[in-house]
C-alpha positions in Angstrom: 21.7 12.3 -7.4 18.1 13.4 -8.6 15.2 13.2 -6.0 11.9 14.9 -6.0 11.2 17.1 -3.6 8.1 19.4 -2.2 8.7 23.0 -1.1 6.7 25.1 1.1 4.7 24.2 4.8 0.5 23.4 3.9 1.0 23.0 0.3 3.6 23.5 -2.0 4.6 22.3 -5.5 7.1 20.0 -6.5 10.7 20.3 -8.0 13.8 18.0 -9.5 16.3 18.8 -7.1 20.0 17.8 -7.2 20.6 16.3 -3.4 24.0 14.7 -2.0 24.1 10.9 -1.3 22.5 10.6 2.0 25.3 9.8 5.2 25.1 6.9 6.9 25.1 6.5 10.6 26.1 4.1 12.9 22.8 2.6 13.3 21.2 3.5 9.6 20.9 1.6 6.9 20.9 3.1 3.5 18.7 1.8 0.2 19.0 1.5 -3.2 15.3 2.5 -4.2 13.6 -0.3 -6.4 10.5 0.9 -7.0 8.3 3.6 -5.7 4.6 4.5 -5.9 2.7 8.0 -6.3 0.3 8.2 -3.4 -3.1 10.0 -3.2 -1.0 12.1 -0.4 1.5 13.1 -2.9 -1.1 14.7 -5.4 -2.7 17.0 -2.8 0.6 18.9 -3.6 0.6 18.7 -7.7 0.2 21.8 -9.9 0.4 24.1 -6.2 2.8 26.7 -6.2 2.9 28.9 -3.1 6.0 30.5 -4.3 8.4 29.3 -1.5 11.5 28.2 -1.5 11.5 26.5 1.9 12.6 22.9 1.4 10.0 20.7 3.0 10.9 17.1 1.7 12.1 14.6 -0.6 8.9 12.6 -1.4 7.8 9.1 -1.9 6.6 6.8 1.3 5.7 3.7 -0.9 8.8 2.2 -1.8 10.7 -0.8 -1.7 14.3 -1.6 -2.7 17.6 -3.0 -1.7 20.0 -2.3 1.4 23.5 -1.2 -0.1 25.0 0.0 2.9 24.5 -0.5 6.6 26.3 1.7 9.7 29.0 -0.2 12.1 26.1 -0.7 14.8 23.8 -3.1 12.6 23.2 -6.5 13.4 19.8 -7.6 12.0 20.4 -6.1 8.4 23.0 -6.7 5.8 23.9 -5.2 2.3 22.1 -7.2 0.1 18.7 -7.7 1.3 15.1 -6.8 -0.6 13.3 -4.7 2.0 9.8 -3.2 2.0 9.3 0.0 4.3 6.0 1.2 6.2 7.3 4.9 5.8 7.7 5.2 9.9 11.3 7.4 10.1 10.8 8.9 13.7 8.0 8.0 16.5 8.7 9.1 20.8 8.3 5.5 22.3 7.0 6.8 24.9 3.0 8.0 24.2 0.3 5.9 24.7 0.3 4.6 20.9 3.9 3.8 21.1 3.0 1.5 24.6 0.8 -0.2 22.2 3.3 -1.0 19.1 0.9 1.3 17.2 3.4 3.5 16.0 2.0 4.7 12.6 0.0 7.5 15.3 2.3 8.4 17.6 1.5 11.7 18.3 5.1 13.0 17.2 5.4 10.8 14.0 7.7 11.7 11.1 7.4 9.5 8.6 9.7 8.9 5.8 8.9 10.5 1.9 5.9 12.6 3.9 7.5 14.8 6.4 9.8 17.0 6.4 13.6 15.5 7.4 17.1 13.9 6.8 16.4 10.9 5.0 14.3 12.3 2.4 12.0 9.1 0.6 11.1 7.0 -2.4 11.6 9.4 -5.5 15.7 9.9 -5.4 17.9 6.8 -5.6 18.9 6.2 -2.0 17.1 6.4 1.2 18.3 6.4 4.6 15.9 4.1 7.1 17.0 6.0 10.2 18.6 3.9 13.4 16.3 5.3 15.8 13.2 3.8 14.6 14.5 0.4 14.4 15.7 0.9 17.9 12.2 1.2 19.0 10.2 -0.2 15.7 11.7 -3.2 14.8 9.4 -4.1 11.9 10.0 -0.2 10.2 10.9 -2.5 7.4 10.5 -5.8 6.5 12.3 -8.3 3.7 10.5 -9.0 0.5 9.7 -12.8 -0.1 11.8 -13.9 -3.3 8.2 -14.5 -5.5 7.3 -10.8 -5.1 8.8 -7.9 -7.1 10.2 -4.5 -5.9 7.3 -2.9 -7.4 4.6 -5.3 -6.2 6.4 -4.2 -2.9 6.3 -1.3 -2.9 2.5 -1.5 -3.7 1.7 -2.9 -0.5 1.7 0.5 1.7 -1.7 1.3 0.5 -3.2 -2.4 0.7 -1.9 -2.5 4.6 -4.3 0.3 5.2 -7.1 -1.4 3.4 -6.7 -4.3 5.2 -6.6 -3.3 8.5 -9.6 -1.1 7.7 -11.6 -4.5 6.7 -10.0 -7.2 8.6 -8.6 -5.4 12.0 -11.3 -2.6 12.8 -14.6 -4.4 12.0 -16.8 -7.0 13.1 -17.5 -8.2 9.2 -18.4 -12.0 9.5 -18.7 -14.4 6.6 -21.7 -13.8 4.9 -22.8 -10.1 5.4 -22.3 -7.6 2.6 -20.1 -4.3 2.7 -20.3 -1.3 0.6 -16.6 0.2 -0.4 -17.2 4.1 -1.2 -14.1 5.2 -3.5 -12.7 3.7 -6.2 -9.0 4.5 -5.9 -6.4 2.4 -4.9 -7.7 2.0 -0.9 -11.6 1.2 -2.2 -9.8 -1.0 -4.7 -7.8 -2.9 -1.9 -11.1 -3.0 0.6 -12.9 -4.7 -2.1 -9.7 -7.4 -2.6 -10.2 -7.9 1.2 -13.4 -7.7 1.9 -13.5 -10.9 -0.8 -11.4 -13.3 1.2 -13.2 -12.2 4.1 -16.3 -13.8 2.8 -18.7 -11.1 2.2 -21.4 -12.0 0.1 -22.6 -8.6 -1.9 -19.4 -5.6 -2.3 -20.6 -2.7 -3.3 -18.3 -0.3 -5.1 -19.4 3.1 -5.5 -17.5 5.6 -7.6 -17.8 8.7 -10.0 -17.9 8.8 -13.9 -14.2 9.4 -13.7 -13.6 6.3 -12.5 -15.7 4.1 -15.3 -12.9 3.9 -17.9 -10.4 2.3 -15.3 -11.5 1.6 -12.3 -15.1 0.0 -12.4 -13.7 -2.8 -14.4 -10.8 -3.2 -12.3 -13.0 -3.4 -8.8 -15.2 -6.2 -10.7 -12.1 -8.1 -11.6 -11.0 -7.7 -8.1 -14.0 -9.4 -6.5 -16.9 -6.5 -6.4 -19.9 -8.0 -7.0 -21.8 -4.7 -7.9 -20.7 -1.0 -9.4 -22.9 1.6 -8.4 -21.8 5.5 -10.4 -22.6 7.9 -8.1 -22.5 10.5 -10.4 -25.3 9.2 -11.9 -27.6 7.0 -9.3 -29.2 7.1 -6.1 -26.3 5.6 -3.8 -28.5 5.0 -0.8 -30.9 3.5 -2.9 -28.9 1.7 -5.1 -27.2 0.4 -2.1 -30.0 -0.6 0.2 -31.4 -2.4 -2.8 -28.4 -4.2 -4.0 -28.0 -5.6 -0.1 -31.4 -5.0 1.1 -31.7 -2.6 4.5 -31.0 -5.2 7.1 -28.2 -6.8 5.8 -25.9 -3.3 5.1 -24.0 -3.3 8.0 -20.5 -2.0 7.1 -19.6 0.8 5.2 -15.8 1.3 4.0 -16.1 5.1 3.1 -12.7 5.2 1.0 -13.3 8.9 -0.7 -12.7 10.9 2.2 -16.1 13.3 0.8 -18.3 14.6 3.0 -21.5 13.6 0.3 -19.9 9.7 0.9 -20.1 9.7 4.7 -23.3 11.5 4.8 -24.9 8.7 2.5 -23.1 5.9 4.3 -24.7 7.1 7.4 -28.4 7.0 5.7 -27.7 3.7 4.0 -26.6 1.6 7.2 -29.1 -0.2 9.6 -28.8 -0.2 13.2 -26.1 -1.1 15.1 -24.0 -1.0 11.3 -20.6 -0.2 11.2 -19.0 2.8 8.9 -15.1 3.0 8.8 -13.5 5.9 8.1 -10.4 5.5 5.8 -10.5 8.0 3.9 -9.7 12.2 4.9 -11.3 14.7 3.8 -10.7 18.6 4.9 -13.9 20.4 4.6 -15.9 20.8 8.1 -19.4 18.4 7.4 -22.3 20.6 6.7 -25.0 17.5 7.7 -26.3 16.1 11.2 -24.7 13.3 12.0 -27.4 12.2 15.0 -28.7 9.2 13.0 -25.2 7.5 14.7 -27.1 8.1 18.0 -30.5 7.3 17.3 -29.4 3.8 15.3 -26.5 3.3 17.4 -23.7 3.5 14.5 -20.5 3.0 15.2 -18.2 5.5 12.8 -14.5 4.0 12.7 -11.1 6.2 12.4 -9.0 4.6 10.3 -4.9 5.3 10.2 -2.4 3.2 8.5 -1.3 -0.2 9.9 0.7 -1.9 12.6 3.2 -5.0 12.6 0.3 -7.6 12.4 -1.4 -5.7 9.0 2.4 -5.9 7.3 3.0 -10.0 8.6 -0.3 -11.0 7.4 -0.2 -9.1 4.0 2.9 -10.0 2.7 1.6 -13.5 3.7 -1.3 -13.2 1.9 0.2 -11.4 -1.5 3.3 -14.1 -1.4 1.0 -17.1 -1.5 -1.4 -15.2 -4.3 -4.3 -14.6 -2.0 -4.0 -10.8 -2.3 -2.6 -9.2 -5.6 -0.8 -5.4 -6.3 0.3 -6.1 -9.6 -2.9 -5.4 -11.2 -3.7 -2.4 -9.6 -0.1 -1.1 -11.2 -1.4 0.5 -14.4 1.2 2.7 -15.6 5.3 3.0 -14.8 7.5 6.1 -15.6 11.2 6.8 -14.9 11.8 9.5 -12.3 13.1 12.2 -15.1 8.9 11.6 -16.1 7.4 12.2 -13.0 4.9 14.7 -13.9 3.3 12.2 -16.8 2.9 10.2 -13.7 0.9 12.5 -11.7 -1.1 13.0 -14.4 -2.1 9.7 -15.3 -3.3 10.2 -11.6 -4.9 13.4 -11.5 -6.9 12.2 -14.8 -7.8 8.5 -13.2 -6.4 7.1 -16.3 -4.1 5.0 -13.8 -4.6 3.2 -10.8 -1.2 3.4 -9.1 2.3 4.7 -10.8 5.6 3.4 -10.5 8.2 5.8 -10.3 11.9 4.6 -10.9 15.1 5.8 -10.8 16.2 6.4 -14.4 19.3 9.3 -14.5 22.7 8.4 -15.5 24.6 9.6 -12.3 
């Protein structure tokens, strides 16, 4: 079979790859992949060629699809089921985030179509979901209600991390207002959640890249307000929109340095600024405002087993949606149109799917 795979340690471009069917053990299950999506993660790795030939992984940790075969040892799972995975293919059990259930940081994390290991990920045709982690991670994966599609499915990776950002790490009451900075596919999701949440003004700030696309999409969505940061004041666009005492939460989405430095001069005292987004550059600003107003700035990674139960709750009875953020869908043989829908911000999210004649 085909799969998509990224060579080299840091960084290292991509290649179509012909791999073996993976091997099932007693305690896997194997996949059929449905559907899966191009992460942000995936395009820090586009267009970079170190030059090495050092197998790193098969790619693709947003992915949904159907189990075809499961090892002697499994009881809970059988062939035939439509299952959704949170990408979690190895965690320790035993560090303080694994006493917790809050697996997606274990300190010794692999996770599946991300790191490098045996069961490779989304962008091939089958996918091993390793026994160990559903020894110790019962809810690695979880079974897609009948009313939602493989690839509204596998879109719901990236809204997990949205709305545990929104809903699980802040204090956001109805009635107050929030500011989402970044207008990819986790602003896009904060904006969906901050909505049924009850917030009154939702900012969402972007860049002239993301007018064509993704300004109308975060107004159809639920944001109340677009603010173009490549062309306004964003603190003062912001502080007006909500006026200063009432802009108390900041979802910084971009990952910039320039976004966090303005969420911290936008906030009042006492405000809240999570943190979902990652950025690599050390900040060249003072960040002692969060001192002298007592702001609270958030770290935000992935999801646990309450973000996946109450999402796929909410998407199945049409509370939250994925389908409209999937703008454009390519067979596998295709994948680099798909990253560059991306890389341009023509699309929102990409489905890949299997399309070679094995």
């Amino acid at each position: 079979m085909k799969a998509l795979a990224r060579y080299g340690k840091a960084f290292g471009g991509y290649r179509l790859i012909d791999v073996p069917v993976p091997e099932v053990g007693d305690e896997d299950i194997l996949v059929e992949v449905r559907a899966a999506m191009i992460c942000g993660a995936d395009m820090k790795h586009f267009k970079v060629d170190n030059g090495s030939d050092e197998f790193n992984s098969i790619r693709g940790h947003e992915f949904a699809g159907e189990i075809v075969k499961v090892g002697s040892s499994v009881k809970d799972w059988h062939v035939g089921q439509r299952i959704v995975s949170d990408n979690t293919g190895h965690v320790c059990g035993v560090c303080q985030a694994c006493e917790q259930a809050d697996f997606l940081v274990c300190e010794n994390k692999t996770n599946i179509g991300l790191d490098n290991n045996r069961w490779g990920g989304g962008f091939t045709k089958y996918v091993i979901i390793p026994g160990e982690i559903l020894r110790i991670h019962r809810h690695a994966i979880r079974e897609v209600p009948e009313n939602l599609s493989y690839e509204e499915a596998a879109a719901l990776e990236p809204l997990c991390n949205s709305y545990k950002s929104v809903a699980q790490q802040t204090s956001l009451l109805p009635g107050q207002d929030v500011v989402v900075m970044g207008a990819g596919p986790l602003g896009l999701y904060a904006v969906q959640v901050a909505k049924i949440m009850g917030a009154t003004n939702i900012v969402l700030v972007g860049l002239d890249a993301d007018v064509e696309t993704r300004f109308q999409a975060g107004l159809d969505l639920g944001a109340t307000h677009i603010v173009n940061a490549s062309e306004e004041d964003v603190v003062a666009r912001c502080q007006s929109i909500c006026g200063k005492d009432n802009l108390g939460l900041v979802i910084e989405c971009s990952g910039a340095n320039i976004a966090l430095k303005q969420a911290i001069e936008m906030v009042r005292p006492n405000a809240e600024i999570v943190r979902a987004g990652m950025g690599f550059q050390p900040l060249d600003f003072s960040i002692n405002r969060i001192t002298e107003w007592n702001i609270s700035i958030i770290g935000h990674m992935a999801y646990d087993s309450t973000t996946w139960r109450n999402v796929i709750r909410l998407v199945s009875a049409g509370q939250l949606k994925t389908s409209p953020m999937i703008t454009h869908r390519f067979g596998l043989s295709e994948w680099e149109k798909g990253f560059e829908a991306m890389a341009a911000k023509d699309a929102i999210k990409v489905v890949l799917t299997y399309d070679f004649k094995d």
